[in-house]
Structures are given as structure tokens and as C-alpha cells.
N, C-alpha and C positions, 0 to 999 in steps of 0.2 A: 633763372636758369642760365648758363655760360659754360662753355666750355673750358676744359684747362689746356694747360701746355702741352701733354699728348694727346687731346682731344678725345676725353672723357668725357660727360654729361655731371657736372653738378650742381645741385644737390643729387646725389642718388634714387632719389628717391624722383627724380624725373624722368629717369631713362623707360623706355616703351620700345617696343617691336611686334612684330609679325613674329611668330614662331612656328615651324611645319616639323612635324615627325612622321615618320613612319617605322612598324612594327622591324624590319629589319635593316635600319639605318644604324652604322657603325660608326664612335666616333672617337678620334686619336689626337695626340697631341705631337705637336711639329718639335723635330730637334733644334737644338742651339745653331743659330747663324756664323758661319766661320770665316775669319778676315777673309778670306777671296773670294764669299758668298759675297761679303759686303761689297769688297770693292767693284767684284761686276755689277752689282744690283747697282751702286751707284752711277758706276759708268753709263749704264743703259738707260735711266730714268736722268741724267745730265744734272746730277749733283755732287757736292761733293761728297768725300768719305766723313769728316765729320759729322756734317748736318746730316748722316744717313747712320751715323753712329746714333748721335742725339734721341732719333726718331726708333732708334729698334734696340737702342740699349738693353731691353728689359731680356731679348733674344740673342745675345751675343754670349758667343762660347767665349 
């Protein structure tokens, strides 16, 4: 088992968790991250804008 480069679990077939529901838990999906999202978020976490690119690629508007 190893992780990959955005720190996934592979093989798949190893990932495990705790899972909690409840009968009226609502659940949404977040919008696309937009350059000035990224660049505060970088600023505040003291990284740069690429390596913050890299890591949330998959969420960029």
C-alpha cells in the first residue's frame, strides 16, 4: 500500500474509514476554485501559487 502524488491510497482496494450518517444530512458539491481563491489560499498557508496549483488542480476554475 503507498500513496500517490496527490495522496490517494493505492491499491484501491485499501482505502478504509469511519463513515457517520444521519437520516437528514445534506450533502453538496463545492465550486471551482478561482485564481484569487488560490492565491489567498496560498498566501495564508506560506506557499507558493504553483505548488498550490499542483495540489488543487483537479478544483480550478
Amino acid at each position: 500500500m503507498e500513496l500517490t502524488e496527490t495522496l490517494a491510497m493505492t491499491p484501491t482496494a485499501a482505502v478504509s474509514g469511519w463513515y457517520f450518517a444521519h437520516p437528514e444530512s445534506k450533502y453538496f458539491g463545492l465550486g471551482k476554485i478561482s485564481m484569487d481563491q488560490l492565491t489567498d489560499y496560498a498566501n495564508r498557508k506560506g506557499k507558493t501559487k504553483a505548488e498550490m496549483e499542483r495540489w488543487l488542480s483537479p478544483n480550478l476554475h
